[in-house]
C-alpha positions, 0 to 999 in steps of 0.5 A: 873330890875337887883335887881329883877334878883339878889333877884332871883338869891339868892331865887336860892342859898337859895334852894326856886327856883327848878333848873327847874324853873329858866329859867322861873323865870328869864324870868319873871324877865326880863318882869317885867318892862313892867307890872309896875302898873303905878296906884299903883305907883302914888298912893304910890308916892302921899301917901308919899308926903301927909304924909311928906307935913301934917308933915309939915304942923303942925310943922308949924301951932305950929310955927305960932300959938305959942303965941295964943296956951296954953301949954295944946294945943300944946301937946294935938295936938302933941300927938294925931298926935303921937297916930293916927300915931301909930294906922293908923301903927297897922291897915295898918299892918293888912290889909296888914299882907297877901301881906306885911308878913314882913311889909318892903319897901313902904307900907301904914303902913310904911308911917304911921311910916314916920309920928310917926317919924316927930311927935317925932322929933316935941314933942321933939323941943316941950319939950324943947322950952316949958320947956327951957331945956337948950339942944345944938341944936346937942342934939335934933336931936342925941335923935330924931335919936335915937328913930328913930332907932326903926322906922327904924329896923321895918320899913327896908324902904330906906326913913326912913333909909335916914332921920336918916342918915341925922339927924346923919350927922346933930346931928355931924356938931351941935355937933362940931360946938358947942364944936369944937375939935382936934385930933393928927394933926387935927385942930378944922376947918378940924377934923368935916369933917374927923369924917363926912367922916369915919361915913358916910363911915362906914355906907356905909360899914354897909349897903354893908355888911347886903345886901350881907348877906341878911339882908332885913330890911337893904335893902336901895340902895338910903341911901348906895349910899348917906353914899358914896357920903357923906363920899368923898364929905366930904374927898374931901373937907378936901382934897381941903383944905389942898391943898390949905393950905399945912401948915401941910404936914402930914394932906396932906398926911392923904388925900391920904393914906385915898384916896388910901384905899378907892380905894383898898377896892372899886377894888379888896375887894367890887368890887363896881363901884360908891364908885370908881368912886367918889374917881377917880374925888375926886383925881383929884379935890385935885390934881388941887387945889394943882397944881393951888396952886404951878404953881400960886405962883411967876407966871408971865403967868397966861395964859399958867397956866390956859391952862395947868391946863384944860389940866390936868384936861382934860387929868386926867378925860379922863384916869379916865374914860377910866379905869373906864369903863374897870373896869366896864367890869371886875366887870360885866364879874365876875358877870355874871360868878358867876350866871353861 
């Protein structure tokens, strides 16, 4: 309900809302909960998991009926599912060219899309077990994110926004996995999770940046907020590591330089509570591993050890959560002075 009043508010600044109409718009804004079209909901609900579950069901059937398939067979079947993908997208786009003009969100002929992008990823596994091309497994899911990229900037639908970013987040782990790296202080075993944490966190940036500019087909709150938690959850690992570790105190620190300037730019620059939130406990998870690792050596009371780290755990999340919260009053009482 509050992306709707927000989506408002803009209309608003754009000049498409009279000042007059704004009570009203509001209001309506604000009883659009209780007129949910609960049938409509099912039924899309129910459309998505039928393309994805039919998806699925002949990437299977390929598999199973490898041998007794020919050649002329398997693409033949690969490629017609592609053509009716393509063909069910053109006519749902007409039929819902008057309530869907810009043919964005979950829609029939997105769903259509969602089906033409399992279809590429398959003939592309298709091409290269028949052919045996010889590619690195990173390699076919860095080609099929790239033909999704088309799919995705048509479609501006969170769901095939969240399938190309996991695609691109396992294109990355394959990649390293096969021809592992290094770099400045970086071994081959952490450097996978530091490039997983700058991508995912630029992405996140990329995705707060087209929403505040209005970029609609840029419009996927579920794939923002999974750009975030993958990007610390990566820095927090990374982090766990090196603590637990601490042969190279310079790769430590990298942690909390990088830590504290996802704080900075989450408080006083993006002003967004969740980015925050997760970077608060992720401090937190990598200060105990280090402090369990220091109080643990030499230790002779392992009792008092472990009763004074659940008290810095305990005492940490409290005060974390208590600045949160205030945090939370801040952001929400700059919010509301700025749509007054």
């Amino acid at each position: 309900m509050s992306n709707l009043r927000e989506q408002v508010w803009r209309w608003y600044v754009q000049g498409e809302i009279a000042a007059e109409q704004m009570p009203k718009a509001l209001m309506l804004a604000g009883q659009s909960h209780a007129t949910v079209d609960w049938r409509e909901k099912i039924s899309q609900l129910l459309l998505w998991f039928g393309v994805l579950f039919l998806a699925v069901g002949v990437i299977i059937f390929l598999a199973f009926n490898w041998q007794d398939l020919s050649k002329f067979g398997k693409f033949a079947l690969v490629q017609a599912l592609l053509l009716i993908c393509s063909c069910s997208y053109g006519w749902f786009r007409w039929q819902e060219r008057d309530t869907h003009a810009e043919g964005l969100g979950a829609t029939k002929a997105n769903a259509s899309l969602l089906g033409l992008s399992f279809m590429i990823g398959a003939l592309l596994a298709l091409v290269g077990q028949t052919y045996q091309t010889g590619a690195d497994p990173w390699q076919l899911f860095a080609i099929w994110s790239l033909c999704l990229l088309p799919l995705v900037w048509l479609a501006g639908f969170d769901l095939l926004w969240l399938k190309l970013l996991l695609l691109s987040n396992a294109s990355v782990v394959l990649y390293f996995s096969t021809w592992p790296q290094t770099l400045w202080w970086f071994d081959a075993d952490i450097f996978p999770l530091v490039v997983i944490s700058v991508c995912n966190g630029l992405g996140y940036l990329f995705f707060y940046g087209a929403t505040t500019l209005g970029f609609s087909r840029c419009n996927a709150p579920i794939t923002q907020s999974l750009t975030v938690v993958i990007a610390l959850s990566a820095l927090t690992w990374y982090g766990c590591w090196q603590a637990a570790d601490m042969t190279n105190k310079a790769s430590f620190a990298f942690y909390w330089l990088y830590a504290l300037a996802i704080l900075v730019l989450s408080r006083f620059v993006l002003q967004q509570l969740f980015p925050l939130a997760i970077v608060c406990f992720s401090a937190i998870a990598v200060s105990t591993v280090w402090l369990t690792t220091q109080l643990f050596i030499g230790a002779n009371d392992e009792m008092n050890m472990f009763l004074l780290l659940s008290l810095y755990v305990v005492g940490c999340t409290t005060m974390a959560s208590v600045w949160l919260t205030k945090v939370r009053g801040l952001f929400n009482g700059a919010q509301s002075s700025q749509e007054a």
